[in-house]
C-alpha positions in Angstrom: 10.3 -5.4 -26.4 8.8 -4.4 -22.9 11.9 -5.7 -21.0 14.3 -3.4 -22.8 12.7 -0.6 -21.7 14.8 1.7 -19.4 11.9 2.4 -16.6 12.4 4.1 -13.9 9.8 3.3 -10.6 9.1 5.9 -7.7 6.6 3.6 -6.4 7.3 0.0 -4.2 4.1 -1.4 -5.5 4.8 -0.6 -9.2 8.6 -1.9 -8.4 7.4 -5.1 -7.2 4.5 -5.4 -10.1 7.3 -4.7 -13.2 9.7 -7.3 -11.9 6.8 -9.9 -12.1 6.0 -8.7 -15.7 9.9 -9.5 -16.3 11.3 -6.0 -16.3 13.4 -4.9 -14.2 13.6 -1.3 -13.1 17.1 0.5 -13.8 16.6 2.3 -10.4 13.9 2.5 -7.8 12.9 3.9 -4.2 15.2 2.9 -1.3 11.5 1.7 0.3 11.6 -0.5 -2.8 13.3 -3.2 -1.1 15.4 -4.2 -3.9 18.9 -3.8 -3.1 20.5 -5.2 -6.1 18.7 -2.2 -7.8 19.8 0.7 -8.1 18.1 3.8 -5.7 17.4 7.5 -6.5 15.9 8.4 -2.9 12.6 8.3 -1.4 8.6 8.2 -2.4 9.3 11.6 -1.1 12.5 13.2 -2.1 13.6 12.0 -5.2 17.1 12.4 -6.4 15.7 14.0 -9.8 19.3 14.7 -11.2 20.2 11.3 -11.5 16.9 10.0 -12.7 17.6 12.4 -15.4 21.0 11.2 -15.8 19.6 7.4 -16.5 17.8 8.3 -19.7 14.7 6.6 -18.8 12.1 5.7 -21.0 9.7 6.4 -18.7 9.0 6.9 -14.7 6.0 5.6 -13.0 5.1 7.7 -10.1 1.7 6.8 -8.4 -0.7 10.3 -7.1 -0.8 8.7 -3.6 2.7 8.0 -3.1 4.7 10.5 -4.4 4.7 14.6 -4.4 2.8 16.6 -7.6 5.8 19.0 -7.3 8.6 15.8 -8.7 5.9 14.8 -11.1 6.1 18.2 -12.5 9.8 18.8 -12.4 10.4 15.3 -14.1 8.0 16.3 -16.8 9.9 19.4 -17.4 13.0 18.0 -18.1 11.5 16.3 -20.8 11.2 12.9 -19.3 8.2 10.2 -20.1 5.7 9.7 -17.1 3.0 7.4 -16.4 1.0 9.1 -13.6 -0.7 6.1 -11.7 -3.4 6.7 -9.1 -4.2 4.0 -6.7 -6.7 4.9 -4.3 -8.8 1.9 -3.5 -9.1 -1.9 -4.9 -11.3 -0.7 -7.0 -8.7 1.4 -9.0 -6.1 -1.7 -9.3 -7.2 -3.1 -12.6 -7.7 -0.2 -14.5 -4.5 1.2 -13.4 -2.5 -2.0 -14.1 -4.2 -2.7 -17.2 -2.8 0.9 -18.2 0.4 0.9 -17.5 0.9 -3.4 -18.9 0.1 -1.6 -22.0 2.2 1.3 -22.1 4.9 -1.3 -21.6 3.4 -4.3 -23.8 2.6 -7.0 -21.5 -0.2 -8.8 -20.7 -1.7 -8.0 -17.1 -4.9 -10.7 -15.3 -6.6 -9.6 -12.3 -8.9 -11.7 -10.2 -9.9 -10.9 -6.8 -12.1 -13.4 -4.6 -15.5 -12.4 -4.0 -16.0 -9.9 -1.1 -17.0 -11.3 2.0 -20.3 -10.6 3.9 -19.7 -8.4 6.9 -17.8 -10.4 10.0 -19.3 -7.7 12.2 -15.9 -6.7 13.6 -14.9 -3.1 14.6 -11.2 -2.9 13.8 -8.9 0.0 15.2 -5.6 0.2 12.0 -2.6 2.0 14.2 -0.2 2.9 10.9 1.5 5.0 13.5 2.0 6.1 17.4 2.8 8.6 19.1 0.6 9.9 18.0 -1.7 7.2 17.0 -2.7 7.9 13.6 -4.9 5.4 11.4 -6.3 5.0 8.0 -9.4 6.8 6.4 -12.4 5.0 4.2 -11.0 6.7 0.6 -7.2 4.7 1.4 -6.8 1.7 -0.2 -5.8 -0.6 3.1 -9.3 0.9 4.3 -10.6 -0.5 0.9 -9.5 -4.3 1.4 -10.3 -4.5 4.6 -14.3 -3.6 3.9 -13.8 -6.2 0.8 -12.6 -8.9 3.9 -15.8 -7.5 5.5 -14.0 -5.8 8.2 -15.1 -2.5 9.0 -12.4 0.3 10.4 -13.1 2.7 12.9 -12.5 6.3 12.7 -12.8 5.8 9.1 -15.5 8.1 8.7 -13.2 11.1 9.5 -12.7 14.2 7.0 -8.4 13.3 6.9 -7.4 10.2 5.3 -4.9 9.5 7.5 -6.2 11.0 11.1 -5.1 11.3 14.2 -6.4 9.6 16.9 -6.5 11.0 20.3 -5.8 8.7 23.5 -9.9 9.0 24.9 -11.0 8.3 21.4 -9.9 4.9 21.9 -10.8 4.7 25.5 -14.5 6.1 24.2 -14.3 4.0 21.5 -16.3 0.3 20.9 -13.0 -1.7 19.6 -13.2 -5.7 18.3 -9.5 -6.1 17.3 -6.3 -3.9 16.8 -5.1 -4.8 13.3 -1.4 -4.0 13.4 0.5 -3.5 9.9 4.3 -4.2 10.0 4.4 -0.5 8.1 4.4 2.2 7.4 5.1 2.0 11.7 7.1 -1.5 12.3 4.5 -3.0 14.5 5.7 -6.2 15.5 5.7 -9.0 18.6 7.2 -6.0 21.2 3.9 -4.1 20.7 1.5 -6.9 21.5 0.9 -6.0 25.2 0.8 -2.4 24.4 -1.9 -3.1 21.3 -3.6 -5.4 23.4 -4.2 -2.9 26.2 -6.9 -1.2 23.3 -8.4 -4.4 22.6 -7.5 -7.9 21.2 -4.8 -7.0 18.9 -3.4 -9.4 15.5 -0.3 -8.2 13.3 -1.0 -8.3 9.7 1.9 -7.9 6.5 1.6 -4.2 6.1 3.0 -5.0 2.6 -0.3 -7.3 1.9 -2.6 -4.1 3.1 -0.9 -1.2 1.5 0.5 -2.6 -1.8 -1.3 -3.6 -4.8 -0.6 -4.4 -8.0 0.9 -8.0 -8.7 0.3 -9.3 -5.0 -3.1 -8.0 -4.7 -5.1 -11.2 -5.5 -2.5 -13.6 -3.3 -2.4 -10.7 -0.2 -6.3 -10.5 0.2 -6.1 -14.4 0.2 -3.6 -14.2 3.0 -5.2 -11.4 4.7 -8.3 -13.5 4.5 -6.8 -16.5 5.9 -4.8 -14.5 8.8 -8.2 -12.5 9.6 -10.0 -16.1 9.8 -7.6 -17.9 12.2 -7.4 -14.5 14.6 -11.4 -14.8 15.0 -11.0 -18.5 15.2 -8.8 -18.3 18.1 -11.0 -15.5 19.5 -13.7 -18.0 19.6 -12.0 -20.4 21.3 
């Protein structure tokens, strides 16, 4: 049975996605948020010695999350993988629909329609100091053009550029849509944010993961995006 399987994940999304399928991880990412799991380090840095030391059945490690170099090690030690790549809603089903069947469980996607443009220029800070935001071939970038939002700077060769000060000064800018991560935007940021332009924190979790919150997050994002132009209007 699926939940018997010793599965290791190296990826928050995929952590959050398996326990809603019933099957819990035996270890995870500290950025899992999972504390009653067990952790082998980072997206990043990996503690590959004691994933080994687990047995797993498998490890799920997603291309945009986490290095080519562990993938590789892992697979050298003789150790099951499932190599997800997530780059844009548009990957979500097939890549869930993969890995529900490696592991035998049933996996139902349905997104809302996409919405017709609102005709709002949004600046995404994932970072300051420097400012840094998030390409078009990202998958945030990806649900906000679904919520018919469209990000600035997007057009830029880096998927995760850096913005300069007098790019934003230079720079035509309807809202600041602030994700509580990877950069803990929060309330102390407002007047800071708001000094760019109008500014509205959004879950960074609802932006940045997919898998099973994808359908409910874009339904929250939605709603959230709604009330901040509602009150813009007013």
């Amino acid at each position: 049975m699926a939940s018997s399987l010793r599965v290791v994940s190296l990826v928050p999304s995929v952590t959050e996605t398996l326990l809603s399928w019933g099957i819990e991880p035996v270890a995870c990412t500290r950025f899992c948020e999972q504390p009653s799991i067990d952790h082998v380090g980072g997206t990043k840095d990996p503690n590959l010695d004691a994933i080994e030391k687990l047995k797993p059945d498998l490890v799920v490690v997603d291309r945009e999350e986490n290095r080519l170099e562990d993938y590789q090690a892992l697979m050298s030690r003789g150790i099951e993988m499932e190599s997800l790549h997530v780059a844009s809603l548009d990957d979500v089903d097939s890549e869930m629909r993969r890995l529900a069947a490696r592991l035998g469980v049933d996996w139902s996607h349905v997104l809302s329609a996409p919405r017709p443009s609102r005709e709002l220029r949004a600046f995404v800070p994932i970072w300051r100091q420097p400012w840094m935001t998030i390409g078009a071939n990202t998958y945030g970038a990806s649900v906000l053009s679904h919520l018919g939002v469209d990000v600035l700077f997007a057009d830029l060769d880096d998927p995760y550029p850096i913005i300069e000060e007098r790019q934003l000064v230079d720079t035509e800018i309807d809202v600041v849509l602030a994700p509580s991560e990877p950069y803990p935007f929060g309330e102390r940021h407002i007047e800071l944010l708001k000094s760019i332009a109008p500014a509205v924190l959004v879950d960074g979790q609802d932006l940045f993961w997919w898998g099973a919150r994808t359908a409910v997050a874009i339904e929250r994002l939605d709603q959230n995006l709604e009330a901040a132009i509602d009150g813009g209007r007013r």
